[in-house]
PLY file of the C-alpha trace (Angstrom):
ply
format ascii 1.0
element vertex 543
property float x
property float y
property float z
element edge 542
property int vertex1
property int vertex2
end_header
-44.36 53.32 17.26
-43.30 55.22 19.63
-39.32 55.98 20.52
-39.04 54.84 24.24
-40.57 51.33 23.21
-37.84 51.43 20.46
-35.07 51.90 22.75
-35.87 49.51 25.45
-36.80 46.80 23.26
-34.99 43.75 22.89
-32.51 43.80 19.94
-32.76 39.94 19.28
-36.31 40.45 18.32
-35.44 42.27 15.67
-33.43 40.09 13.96
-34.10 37.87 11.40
-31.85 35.09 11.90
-33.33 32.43 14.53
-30.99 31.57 17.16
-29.52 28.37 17.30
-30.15 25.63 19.31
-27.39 23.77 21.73
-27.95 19.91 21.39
-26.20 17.57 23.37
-24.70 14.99 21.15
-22.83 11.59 22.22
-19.48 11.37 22.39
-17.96 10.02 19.76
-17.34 6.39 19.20
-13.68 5.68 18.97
-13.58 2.54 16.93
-15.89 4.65 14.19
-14.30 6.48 11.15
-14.77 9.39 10.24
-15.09 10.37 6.88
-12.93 13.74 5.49
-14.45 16.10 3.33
-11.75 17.34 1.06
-12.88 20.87 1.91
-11.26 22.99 5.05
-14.68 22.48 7.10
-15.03 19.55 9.36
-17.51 16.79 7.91
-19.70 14.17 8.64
-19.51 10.73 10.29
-20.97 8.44 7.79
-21.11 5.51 9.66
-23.20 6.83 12.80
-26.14 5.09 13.65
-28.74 6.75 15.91
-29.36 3.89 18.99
-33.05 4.29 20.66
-31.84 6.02 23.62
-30.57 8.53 21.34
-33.78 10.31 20.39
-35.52 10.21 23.71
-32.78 12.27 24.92
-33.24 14.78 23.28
-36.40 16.42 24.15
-38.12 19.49 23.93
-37.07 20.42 27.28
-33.09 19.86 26.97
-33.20 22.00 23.79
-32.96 25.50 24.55
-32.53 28.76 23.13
-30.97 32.08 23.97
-28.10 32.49 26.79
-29.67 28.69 28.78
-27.45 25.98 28.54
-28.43 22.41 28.79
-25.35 21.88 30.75
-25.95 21.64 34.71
-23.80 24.75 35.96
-20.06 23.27 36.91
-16.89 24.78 37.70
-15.42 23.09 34.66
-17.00 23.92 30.59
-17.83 20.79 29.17
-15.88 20.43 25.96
-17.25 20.93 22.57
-18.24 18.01 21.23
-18.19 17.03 16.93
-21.59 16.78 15.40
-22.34 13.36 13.99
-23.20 13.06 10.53
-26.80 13.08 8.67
-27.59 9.88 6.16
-27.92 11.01 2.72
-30.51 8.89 1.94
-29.20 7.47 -1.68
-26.84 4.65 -2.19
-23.17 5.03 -3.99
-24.37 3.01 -6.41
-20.74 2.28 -7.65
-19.28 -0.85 -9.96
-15.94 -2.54 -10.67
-15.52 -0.41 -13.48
-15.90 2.82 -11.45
-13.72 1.47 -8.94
-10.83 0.91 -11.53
-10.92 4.46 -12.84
-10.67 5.44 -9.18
-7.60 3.47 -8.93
-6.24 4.93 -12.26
-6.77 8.64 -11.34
-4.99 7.42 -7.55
-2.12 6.47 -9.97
-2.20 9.23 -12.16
-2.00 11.43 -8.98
0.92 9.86 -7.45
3.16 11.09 -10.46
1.34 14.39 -11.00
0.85 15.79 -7.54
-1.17 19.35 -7.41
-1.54 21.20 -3.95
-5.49 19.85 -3.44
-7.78 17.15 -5.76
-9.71 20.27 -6.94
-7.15 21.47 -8.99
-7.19 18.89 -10.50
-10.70 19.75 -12.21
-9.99 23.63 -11.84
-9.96 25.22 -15.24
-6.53 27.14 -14.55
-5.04 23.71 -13.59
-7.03 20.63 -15.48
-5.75 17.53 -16.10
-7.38 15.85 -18.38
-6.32 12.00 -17.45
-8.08 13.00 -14.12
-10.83 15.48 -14.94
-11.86 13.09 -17.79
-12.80 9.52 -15.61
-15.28 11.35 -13.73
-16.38 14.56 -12.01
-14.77 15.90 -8.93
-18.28 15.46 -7.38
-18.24 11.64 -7.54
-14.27 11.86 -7.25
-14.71 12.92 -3.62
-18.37 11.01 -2.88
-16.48 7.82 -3.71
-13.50 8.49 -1.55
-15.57 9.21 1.15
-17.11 6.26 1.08
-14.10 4.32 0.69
-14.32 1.32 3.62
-12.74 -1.95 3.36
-14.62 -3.79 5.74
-18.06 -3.84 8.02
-17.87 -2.15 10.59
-21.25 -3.83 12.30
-19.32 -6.89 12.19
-16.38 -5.57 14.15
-17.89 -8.12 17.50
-15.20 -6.24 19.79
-12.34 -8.41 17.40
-8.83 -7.72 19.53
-7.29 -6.69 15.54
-7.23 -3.08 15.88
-6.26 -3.04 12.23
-9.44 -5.04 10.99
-10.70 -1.51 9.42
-7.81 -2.17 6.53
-7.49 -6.24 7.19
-9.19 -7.78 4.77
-7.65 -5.68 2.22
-3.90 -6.26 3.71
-4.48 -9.90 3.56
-5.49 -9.74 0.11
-2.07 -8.18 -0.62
-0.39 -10.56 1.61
-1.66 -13.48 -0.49
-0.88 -12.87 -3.64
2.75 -11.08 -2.20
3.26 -14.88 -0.88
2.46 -16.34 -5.14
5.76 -14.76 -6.09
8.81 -17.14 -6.48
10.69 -16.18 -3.56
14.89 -16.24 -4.23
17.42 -18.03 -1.61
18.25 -14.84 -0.05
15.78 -13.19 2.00
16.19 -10.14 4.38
13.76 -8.79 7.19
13.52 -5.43 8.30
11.13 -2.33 9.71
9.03 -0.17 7.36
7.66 3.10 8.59
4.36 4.05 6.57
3.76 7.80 6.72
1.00 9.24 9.19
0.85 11.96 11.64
-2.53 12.15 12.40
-3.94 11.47 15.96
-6.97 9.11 14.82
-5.23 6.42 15.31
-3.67 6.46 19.06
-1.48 4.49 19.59
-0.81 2.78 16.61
0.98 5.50 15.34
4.85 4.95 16.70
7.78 7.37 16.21
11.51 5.85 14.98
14.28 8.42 14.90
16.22 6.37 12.30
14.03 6.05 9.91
13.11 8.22 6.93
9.39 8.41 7.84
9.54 9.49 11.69
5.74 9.36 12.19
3.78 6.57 11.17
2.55 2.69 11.36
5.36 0.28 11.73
5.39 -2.69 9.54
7.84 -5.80 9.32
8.30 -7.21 5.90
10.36 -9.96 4.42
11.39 -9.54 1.03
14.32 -10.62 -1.48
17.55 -9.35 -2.52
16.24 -7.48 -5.17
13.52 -5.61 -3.33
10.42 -7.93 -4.23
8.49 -8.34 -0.98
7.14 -11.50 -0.24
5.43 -11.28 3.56
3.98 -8.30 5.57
3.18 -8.12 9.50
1.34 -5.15 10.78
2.93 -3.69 14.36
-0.04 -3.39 16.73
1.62 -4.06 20.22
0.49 -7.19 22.48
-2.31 -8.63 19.90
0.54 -8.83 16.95
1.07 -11.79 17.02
-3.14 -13.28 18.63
-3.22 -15.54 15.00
0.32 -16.04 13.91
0.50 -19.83 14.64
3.19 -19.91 17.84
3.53 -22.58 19.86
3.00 -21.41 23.59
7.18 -22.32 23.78
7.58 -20.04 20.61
6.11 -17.30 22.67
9.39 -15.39 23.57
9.46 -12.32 24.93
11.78 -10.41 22.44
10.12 -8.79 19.79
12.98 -9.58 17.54
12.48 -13.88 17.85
8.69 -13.35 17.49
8.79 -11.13 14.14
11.72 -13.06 12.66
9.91 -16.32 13.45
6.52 -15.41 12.01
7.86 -14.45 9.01
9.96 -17.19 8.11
6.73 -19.86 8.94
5.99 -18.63 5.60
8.77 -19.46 3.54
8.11 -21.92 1.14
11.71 -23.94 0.97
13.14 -23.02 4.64
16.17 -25.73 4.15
17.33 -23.46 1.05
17.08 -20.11 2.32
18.97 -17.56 4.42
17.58 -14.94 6.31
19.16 -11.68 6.77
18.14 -9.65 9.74
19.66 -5.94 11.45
20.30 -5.79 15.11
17.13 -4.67 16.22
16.19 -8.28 15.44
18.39 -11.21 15.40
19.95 -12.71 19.03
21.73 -15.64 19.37
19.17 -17.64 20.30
16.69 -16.75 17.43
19.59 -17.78 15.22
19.82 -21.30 17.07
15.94 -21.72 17.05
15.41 -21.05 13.58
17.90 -23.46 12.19
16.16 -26.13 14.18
12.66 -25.52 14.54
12.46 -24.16 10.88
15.84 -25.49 9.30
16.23 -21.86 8.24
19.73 -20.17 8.42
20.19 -16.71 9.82
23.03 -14.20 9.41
22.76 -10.70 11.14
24.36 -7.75 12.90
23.87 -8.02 16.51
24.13 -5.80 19.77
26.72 -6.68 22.39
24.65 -8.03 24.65
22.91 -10.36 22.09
25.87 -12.13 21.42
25.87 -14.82 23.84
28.67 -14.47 25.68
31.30 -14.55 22.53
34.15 -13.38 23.04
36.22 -11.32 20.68
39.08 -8.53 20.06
37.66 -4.93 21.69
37.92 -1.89 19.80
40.97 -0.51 20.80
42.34 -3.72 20.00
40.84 -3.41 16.14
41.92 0.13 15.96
45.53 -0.49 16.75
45.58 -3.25 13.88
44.04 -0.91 11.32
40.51 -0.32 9.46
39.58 -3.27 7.88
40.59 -5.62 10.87
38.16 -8.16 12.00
38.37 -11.63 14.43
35.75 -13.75 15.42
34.63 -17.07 17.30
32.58 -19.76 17.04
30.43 -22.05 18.98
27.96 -24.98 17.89
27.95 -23.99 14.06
27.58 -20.58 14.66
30.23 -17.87 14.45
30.43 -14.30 15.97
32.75 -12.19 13.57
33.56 -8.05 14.65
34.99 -5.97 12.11
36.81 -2.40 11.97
34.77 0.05 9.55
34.52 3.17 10.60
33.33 1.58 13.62
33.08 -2.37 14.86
30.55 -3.61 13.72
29.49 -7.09 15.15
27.53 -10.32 13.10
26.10 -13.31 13.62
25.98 -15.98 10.81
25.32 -19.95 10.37
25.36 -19.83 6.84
29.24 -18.41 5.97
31.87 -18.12 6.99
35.11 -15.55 6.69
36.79 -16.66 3.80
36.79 -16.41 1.05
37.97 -12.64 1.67
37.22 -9.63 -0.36
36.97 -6.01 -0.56
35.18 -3.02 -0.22
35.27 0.62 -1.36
35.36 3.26 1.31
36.29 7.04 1.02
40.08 7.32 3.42
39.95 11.25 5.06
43.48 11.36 5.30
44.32 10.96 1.51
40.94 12.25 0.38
40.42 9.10 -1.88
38.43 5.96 -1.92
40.03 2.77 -0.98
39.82 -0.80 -0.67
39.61 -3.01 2.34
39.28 -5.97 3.80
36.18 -7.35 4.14
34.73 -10.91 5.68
32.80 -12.59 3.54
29.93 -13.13 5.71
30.05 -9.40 5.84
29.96 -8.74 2.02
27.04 -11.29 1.66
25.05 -9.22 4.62
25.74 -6.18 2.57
24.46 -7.02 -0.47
21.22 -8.68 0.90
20.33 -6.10 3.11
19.54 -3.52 0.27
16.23 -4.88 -1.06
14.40 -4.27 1.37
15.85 -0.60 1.37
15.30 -0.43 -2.19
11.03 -1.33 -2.03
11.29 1.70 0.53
12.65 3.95 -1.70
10.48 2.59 -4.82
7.79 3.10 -2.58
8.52 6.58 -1.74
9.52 7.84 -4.70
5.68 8.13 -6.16
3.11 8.29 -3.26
-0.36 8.03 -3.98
-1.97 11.23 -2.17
-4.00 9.85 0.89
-3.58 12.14 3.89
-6.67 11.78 5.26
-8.51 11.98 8.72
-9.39 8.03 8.41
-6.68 6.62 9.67
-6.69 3.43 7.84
-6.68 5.84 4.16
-2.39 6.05 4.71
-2.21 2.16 4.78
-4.18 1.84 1.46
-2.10 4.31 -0.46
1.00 2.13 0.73
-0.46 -0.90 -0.37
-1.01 0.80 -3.71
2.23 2.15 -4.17
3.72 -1.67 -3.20
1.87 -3.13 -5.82
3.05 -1.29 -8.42
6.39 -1.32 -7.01
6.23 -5.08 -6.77
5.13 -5.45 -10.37
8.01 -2.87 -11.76
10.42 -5.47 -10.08
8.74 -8.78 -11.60
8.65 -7.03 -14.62
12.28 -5.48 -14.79
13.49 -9.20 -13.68
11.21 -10.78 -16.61
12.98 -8.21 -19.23
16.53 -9.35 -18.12
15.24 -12.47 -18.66
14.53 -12.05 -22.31
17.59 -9.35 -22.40
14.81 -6.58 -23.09
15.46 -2.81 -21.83
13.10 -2.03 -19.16
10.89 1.03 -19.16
11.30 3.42 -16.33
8.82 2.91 -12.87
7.21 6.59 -14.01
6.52 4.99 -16.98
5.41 1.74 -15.76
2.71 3.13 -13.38
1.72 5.28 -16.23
0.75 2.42 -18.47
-0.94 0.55 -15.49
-3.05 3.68 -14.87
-3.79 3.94 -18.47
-4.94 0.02 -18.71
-7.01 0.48 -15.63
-9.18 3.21 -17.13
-9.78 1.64 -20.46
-9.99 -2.33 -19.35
-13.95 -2.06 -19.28
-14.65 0.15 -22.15
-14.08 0.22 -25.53
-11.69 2.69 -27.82
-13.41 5.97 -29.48
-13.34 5.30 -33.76
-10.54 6.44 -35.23
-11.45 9.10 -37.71
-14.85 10.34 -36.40
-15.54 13.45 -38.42
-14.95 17.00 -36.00
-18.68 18.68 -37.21
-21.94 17.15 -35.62
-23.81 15.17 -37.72
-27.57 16.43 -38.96
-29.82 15.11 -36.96
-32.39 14.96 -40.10
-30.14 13.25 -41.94
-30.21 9.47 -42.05
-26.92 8.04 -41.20
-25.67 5.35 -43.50
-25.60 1.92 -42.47
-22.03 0.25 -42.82
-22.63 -3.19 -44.59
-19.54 -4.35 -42.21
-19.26 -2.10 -39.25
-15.73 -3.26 -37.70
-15.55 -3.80 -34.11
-14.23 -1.86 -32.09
-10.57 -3.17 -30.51
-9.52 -2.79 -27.07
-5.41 -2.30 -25.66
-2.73 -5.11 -26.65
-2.44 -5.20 -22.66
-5.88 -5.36 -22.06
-6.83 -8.35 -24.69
-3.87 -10.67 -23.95
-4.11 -10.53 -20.33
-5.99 -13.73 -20.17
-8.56 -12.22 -17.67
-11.88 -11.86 -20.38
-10.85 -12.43 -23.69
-11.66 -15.84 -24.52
-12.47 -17.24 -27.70
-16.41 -18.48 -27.70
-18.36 -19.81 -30.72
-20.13 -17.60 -33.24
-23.12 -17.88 -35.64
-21.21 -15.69 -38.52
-17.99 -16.55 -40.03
-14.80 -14.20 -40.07
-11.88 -14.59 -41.97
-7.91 -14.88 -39.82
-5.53 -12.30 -40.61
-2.84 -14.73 -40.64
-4.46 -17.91 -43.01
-5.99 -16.00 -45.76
-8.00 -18.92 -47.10
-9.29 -20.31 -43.59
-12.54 -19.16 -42.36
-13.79 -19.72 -38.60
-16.90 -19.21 -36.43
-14.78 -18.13 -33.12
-15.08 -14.69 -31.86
-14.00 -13.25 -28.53
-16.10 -13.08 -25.28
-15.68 -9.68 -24.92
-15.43 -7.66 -28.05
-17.22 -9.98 -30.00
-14.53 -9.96 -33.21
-14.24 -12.76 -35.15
-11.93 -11.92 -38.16
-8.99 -11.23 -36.01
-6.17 -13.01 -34.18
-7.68 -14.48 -30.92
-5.90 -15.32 -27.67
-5.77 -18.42 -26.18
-3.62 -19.36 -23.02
-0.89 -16.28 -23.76
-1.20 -17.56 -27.16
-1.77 -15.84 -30.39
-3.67 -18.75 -32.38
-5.74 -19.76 -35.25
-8.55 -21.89 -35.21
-9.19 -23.00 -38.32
-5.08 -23.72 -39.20
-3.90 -23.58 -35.81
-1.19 -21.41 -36.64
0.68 -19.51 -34.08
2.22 -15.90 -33.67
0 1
1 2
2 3
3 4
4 5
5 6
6 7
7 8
8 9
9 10
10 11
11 12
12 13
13 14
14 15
15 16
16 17
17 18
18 19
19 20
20 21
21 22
22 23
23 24
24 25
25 26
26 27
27 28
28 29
29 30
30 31
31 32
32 33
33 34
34 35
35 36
36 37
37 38
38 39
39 40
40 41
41 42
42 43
43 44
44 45
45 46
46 47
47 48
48 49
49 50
50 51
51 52
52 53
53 54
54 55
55 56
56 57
57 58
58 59
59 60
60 61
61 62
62 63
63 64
64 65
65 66
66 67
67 68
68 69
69 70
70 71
71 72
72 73
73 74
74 75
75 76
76 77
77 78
78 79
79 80
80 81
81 82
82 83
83 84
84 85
85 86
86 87
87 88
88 89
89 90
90 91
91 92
92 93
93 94
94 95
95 96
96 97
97 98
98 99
99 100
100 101
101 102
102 103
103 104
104 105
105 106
106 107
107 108
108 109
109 110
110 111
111 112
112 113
113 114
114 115
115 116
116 117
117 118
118 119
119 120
120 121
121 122
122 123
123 124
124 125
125 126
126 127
127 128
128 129
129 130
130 131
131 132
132 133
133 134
134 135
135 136
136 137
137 138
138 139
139 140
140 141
141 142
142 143
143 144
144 145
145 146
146 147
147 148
148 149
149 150
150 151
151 152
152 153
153 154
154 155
155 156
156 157
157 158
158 159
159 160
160 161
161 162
162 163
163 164
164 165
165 166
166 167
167 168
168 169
169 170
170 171
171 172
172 173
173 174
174 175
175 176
176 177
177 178
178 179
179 180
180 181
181 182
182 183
183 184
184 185
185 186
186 187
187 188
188 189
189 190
190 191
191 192
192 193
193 194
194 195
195 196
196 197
197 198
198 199
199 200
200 201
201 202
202 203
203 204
204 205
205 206
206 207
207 208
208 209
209 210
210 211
211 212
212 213
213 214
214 215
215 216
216 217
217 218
218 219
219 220
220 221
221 222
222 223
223 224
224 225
225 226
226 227
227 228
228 229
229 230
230 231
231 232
232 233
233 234
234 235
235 236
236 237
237 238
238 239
239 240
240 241
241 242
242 243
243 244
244 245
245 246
246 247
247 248
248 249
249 250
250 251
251 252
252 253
253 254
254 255
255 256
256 257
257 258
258 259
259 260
260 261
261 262
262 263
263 264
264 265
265 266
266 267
267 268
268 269
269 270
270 271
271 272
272 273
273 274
274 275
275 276
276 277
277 278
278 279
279 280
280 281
281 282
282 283
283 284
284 285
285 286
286 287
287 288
288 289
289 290
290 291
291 292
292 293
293 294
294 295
295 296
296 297
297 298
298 299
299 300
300 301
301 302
302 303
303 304
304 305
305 306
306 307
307 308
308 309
309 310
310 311
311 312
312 313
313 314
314 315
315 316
316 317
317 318
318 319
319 320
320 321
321 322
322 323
323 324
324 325
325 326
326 327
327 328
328 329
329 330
330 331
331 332
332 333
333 334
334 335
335 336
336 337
337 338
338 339
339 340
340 341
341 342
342 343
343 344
344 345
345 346
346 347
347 348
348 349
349 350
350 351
351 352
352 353
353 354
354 355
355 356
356 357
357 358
358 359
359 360
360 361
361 362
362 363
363 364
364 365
365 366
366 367
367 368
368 369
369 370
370 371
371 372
372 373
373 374
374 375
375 376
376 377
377 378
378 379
379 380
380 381
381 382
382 383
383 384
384 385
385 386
386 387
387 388
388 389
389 390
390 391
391 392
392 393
393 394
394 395
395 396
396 397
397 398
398 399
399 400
400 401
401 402
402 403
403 404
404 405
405 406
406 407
407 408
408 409
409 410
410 411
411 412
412 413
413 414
414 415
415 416
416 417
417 418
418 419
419 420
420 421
421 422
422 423
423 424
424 425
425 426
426 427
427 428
428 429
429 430
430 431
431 432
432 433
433 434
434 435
435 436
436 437
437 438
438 439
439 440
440 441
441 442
442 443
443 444
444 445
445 446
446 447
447 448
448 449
449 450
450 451
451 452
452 453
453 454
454 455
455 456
456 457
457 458
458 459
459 460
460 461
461 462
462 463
463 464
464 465
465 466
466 467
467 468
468 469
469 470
470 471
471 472
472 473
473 474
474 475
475 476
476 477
477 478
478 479
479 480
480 481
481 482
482 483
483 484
484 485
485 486
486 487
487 488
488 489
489 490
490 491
491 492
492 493
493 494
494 495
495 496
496 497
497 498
498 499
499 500
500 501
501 502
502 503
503 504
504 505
505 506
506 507
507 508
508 509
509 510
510 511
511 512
512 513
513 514
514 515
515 516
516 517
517 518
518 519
519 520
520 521
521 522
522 523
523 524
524 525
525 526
526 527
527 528
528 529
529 530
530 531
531 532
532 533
533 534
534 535
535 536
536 537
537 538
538 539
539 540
540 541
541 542
């Protein structure tokens, strides 16, 4: 060949790597997720659906090569554009059983957080309750999948949140099952998200712990249990809350309070405790007679309705610990000197009896006590359980940062289960004046029932070298079968007691002999369950 050609010739020819093609691709659907790959790289929308338009678009003559551009020539770039995602042609193919160890390694990773899921399964780093339920491979396929409702049968709905709806309402439900107490508080919960998915949904509070996130209202007890949820979405909030059109007020405050408190189940018998962001005068009026529920609150000065009361200069010249108040048509305005005035609303108590409180003095350097109202000290104490599911919440976070917006929302309605069922429990143990086990713990155990519920215990004993496969193995005359968890076969859930063809003796009546074995595990010579009940069915005898 000879040199000149060389040296004129085009270099691109003499590469081996084809040059890539520009495509024009759709914009990208905002009311579609996107699923994350749990790699750096950017991945895949799994939900894309080519429409028929789609294809004839893109024809042989808008795909070019080299230095054209299918772009007409403008004085602005059009912007890059994300690459929808391919179908992969194979179905999850997923069961409840798969879905439970998912759950359990989502608890197991809220206690035991590594830097990525990888590690996880890295051989430097491996967990075993993790690495063992299934392989990092089908670990991230099944989170990628993870939807909680069709999007094809969105039909425009005005919920923005109906991506995560039918799973919050599923929470909601069985939150509403618990025995509520007399004393119920209302207040804002921030759940964790700084991702721009979401628009604007995602709201940022100053005084709260999480700045950046969703903004929920919830209504729980005294003793941090919560009992009703309402997702913040702006105007639609409150589309399917059951208002009347004259229950439509414009504060935000009346229409949260009163949505919540339509759910209580014995309104006569309860007070509500709200902050200031919330209660008003007139919320506290219209609840006692629309709902016959009773309100006490903090309140802003211009929420007071007019009541008229001692200034701060006033207070401060009497003292800390001062207070006066006023009242009008069974309700009473009360301000009080703490380190500021602090102003409340109540028609539920009153002032007296008095009692005290223990604050730190900065001239003497020591804690002291001071007067308090007692409509104050009853606020006090109320207002912390709602605080305290916050913190319980906090304190072990299922890992779910995640491009899908909606992924954030799930991991909080994970975390409130199990901090809703530490609570239940701890109440049930000083019930029975039984020491509680710590919420560490507690989620620990649930993981550990969730991953063993549908399967069945490895023999104890199995011998360490493999057996020879020439060798016939001996037959046991009375193979015993094989047991599952204490919490797992007294949950009343599949264990029941069904009727045999052979006979097993009970543990308990030595003599009796009975054709009932359980549903599940299919023994017969043991103690079954029946209604909570360890019982006998040939002497009825009872644990």
């Amino acid at each position: 060949m000879d040199s000149d050609n060389v040296r004129h010739m085009d270099t691109k020819t003499l590469s081996r790597k084809r040059p890539r093609a520009a495509v024009a691709i759709l914009p990208q659907d905002p009311l579609e997720s996107e699923v994350e790959d749990l790699s750096d790289s950017e991945d895949d929308d799994l939900e894309y659906i080519p429409k028929p338009g789609d294809l004839e678009d893109e024809s042989p003559s808008k795909l070019t090569t080299g230095d054209a551009s299918p772009y007409p020539k403008t004085a602005e770039s059009p912007k890059r554009k994300k690459r929808k995602s391919r179908n992969t042609g194979s179905a999850i193919n997923t069961n409840s059983g798969e879905i439970e160890d998912f759950l359990s390694m989502l608890l197991y990773m809220g206690v035991f957080e590594f830097p990525t899921f990888v590690d996880y399964w890295h051989s430097d780093s491996r967990f075993p309750p993790v690495a063992d339920a299934m392989s990092v491979r089908r670990f991230q396929s099944l989170r990628s999948f993870l939807h909680f409702n069709d999007n094809m049968q969105n039909n425009h709905s005005p919920d923005r949140f109906y991506k995560i709806r039918p799973l919050f309402n599923m929470l909601r439900q069985q939150c509403l099952l618990i025995q509520p107490t007399n004393r119920q508080s209302i207040a804002e919960v921030m759940v964790a998200y700084k991702g721009t998915k979401a628009g604007n949904l995602h709201h940022y509070k100053s005084n709260q712990h999480d700045k950046f996130g969703f903004r929920l209202f919830c209504r729980g007890s005294s003793k941090g249990i919560i009992h009703d949820l309402l997702l913040y979405q702006g105007d639609t909030t409150f589309l399917n809350s059951g208002l009347d059109e004259d229950e439509q007020n414009p504060l935000l405050g009346t229409k949260v309070v009163t949505t919540l408190c339509t759910s209580i189940a014995e309104p006569e018998a309860t007070v509500v405790f709200c902050d200031n962001y919330l209660i008003s005068l007139d919320l506290v009026k219209s609840l006692q007679a629309r709902l016959g529920v009773r309100c006490i609150g903090t309140v802003r000065a211009n929420c007071t309705g007019g009541a008229t009361a001692m200034d701060d200069k006033d207070l401060a010249k009497l003292g800390r610990g001062a207070y006066d108040y006023c009242s009008q048509e069974g309700v009473i305005a009360v301000r009080w000197l703490d380190k500021k005035s602090v102003s409340i609303l109540s028609n539920a108590c009153g002032i007296e009896p008095l009692g005290y409180v223990r604050r730190f003095c900065r001239e003497t350097h020591q804690k002291i006590d001071i007067t308090c109202p007692s409509v104050m000290s009853a606020y006090i104490q109320a207002k912390e359980g709602i605080d305290l599911s916050d913190m319980l919440v906090r304190l072990y976070k299922t890992p779910m940062k995640a491009r899908r917006w909606y992924l954030p929302l799930f991991g909080y309605i994970l975390d409130l289960c199990i901090a809703n069922g530490w609570l239940m429990y701890k109440r049930d143990c000083n019930l029975l004046k039984e020491k509680p086990v710590h919420l560490k713990r507690f989620r620990l155990s649930v993981a550990g029932t969730l991953k063993v519920v549908n399967k069945l215990p490895a023999r104890v004993g199995q011998p360490s070298v493999p057996p020879n496969p020439q060798k016939t193995p001996k037959r046991l005359h009375n193979p015993r079968a094989l047991q599952p968890t204490t919490d797992v076969r007294y949950d009343c859930l599949g264990h029941w007691p069904i009727f045999g063809e052979q006979r097993g003796r009970c543990n308990l009546c030595v003599k009796g002999v009975s054709r009932w074995k359980c549903s599940k595990c299919g023994d017969g010579k043991l103690f079954l369950c029946l209604n909570n009940k360890q019982q006998c069915f040939v002497c009825y005898h009872q644990k």
